[in-house]
C-alpha positions as CSV (number, residue, x, y, z in Angstrom):
1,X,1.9,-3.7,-93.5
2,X,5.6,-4.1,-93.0
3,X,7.1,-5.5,-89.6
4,X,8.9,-2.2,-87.7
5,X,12.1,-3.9,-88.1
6,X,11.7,-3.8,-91.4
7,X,10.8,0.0,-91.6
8,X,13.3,0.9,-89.5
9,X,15.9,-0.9,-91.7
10,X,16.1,1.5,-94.8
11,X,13.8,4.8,-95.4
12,X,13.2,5.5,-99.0
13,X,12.4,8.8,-100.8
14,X,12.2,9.2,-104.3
15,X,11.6,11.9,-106.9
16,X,10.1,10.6,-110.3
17,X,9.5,12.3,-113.6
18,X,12.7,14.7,-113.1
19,X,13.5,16.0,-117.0
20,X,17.3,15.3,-116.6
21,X,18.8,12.3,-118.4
22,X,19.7,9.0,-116.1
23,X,23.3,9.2,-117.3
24,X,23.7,12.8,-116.3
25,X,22.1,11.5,-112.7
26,X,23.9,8.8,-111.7
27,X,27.2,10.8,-112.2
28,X,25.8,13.3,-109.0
29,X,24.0,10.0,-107.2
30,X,27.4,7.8,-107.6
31,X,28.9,10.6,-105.2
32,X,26.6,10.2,-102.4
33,X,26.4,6.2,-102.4
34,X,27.4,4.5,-98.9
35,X,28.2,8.5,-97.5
36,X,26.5,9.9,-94.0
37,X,23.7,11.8,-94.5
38,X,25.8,14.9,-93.5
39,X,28.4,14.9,-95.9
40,X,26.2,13.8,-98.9
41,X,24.4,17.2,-98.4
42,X,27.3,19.5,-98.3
43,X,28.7,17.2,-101.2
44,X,25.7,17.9,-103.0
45,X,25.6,21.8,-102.2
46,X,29.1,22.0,-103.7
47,X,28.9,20.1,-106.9
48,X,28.1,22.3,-109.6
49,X,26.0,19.8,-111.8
50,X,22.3,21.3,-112.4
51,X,20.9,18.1,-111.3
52,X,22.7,18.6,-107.4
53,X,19.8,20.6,-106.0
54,X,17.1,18.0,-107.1
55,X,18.9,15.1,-105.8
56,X,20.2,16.9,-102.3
57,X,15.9,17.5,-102.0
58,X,15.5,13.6,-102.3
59,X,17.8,12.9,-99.5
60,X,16.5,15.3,-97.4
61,X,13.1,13.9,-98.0
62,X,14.9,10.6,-97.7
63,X,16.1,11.9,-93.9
64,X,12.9,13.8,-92.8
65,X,11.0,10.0,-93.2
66,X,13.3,8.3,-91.0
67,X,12.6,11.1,-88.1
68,X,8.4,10.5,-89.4
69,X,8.5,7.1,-89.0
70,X,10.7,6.5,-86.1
71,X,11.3,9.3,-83.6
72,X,14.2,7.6,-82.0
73,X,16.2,7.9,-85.5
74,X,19.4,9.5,-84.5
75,X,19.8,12.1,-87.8
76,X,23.6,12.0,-87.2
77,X,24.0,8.5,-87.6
78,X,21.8,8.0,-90.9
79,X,23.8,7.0,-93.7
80,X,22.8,6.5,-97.7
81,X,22.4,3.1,-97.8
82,X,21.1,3.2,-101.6
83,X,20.8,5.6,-104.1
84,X,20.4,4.9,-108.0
85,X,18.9,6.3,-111.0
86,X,16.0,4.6,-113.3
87,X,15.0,5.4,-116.7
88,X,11.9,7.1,-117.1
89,X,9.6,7.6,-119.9
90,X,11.1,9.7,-122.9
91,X,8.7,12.0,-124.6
92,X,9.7,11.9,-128.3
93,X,9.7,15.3,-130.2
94,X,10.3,16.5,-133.6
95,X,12.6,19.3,-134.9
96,X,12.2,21.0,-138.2
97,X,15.0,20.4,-140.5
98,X,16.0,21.3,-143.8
99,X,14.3,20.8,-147.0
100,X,11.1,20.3,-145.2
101,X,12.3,17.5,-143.2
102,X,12.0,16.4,-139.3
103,X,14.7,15.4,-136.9
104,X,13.1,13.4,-134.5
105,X,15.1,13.5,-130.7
106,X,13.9,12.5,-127.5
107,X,13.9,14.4,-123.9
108,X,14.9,11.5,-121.5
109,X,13.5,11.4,-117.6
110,X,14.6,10.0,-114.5
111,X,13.2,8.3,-111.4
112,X,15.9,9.4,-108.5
113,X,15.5,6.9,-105.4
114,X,17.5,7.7,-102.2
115,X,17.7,4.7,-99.1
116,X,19.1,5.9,-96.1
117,X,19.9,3.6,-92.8
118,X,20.8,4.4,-89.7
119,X,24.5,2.9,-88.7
120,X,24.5,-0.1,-85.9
């Protein structure tokens, strides 16, 4: 088990499996990097990407373990510390084409991780 410096340090949440692609992600996560926890949620409410309300439920996650694991977390003074995008698995499907022949194409996933630390 990890020291409670170390928890205290950075809380993670993540979401994994999300059917969006990582390059369609990281354009909504690249908005909320090094931002208080405050603003990255109203940023997140007002973006008008479809991947916004998945990613603002991560960081809320992301904030509601820092008040779990330490009570003395002050919620106002959290700050996203982290937050990046990984590949997931692809499922690979086929599409009927012409002439009797299949397009193949693949329907990409994401692993969304959020960090958020509380500010010295």
């Amino acid at each position: 088990m990890a020291s409670t410096k170390e928890i205290t340090s950075e809380i993670k949440a993540e979401a994994r499996h999300v059917r969006v692609s990582p390059q369609k992600a990281r354009l909504v996560v690249d908005m909320i990097r090094g931002r208080k926890a405050a603003d990255a949620v109203i940023t997140l409410r007002t973006v008008n990407k479809r991947i916004a309300p998945a990613v603002e439920k991560v960081l809320k996650s992301a904030i509601a373990n820092a008040v779990v694991i330490n009570e003395d977390v002050d919620v106002d003074k959290l700050y996203v510390s982290s937050a990046y995008v990984n590949e997931g698995p692809r499922q690979k499907r086929i599409r009927p084409a012409p002439m009797g022949r299949a397009y193949r194409y693949q329907r990409r996933t994401s692993h969304i991780v959020v960090k958020v630390a509380e500010k010295a």
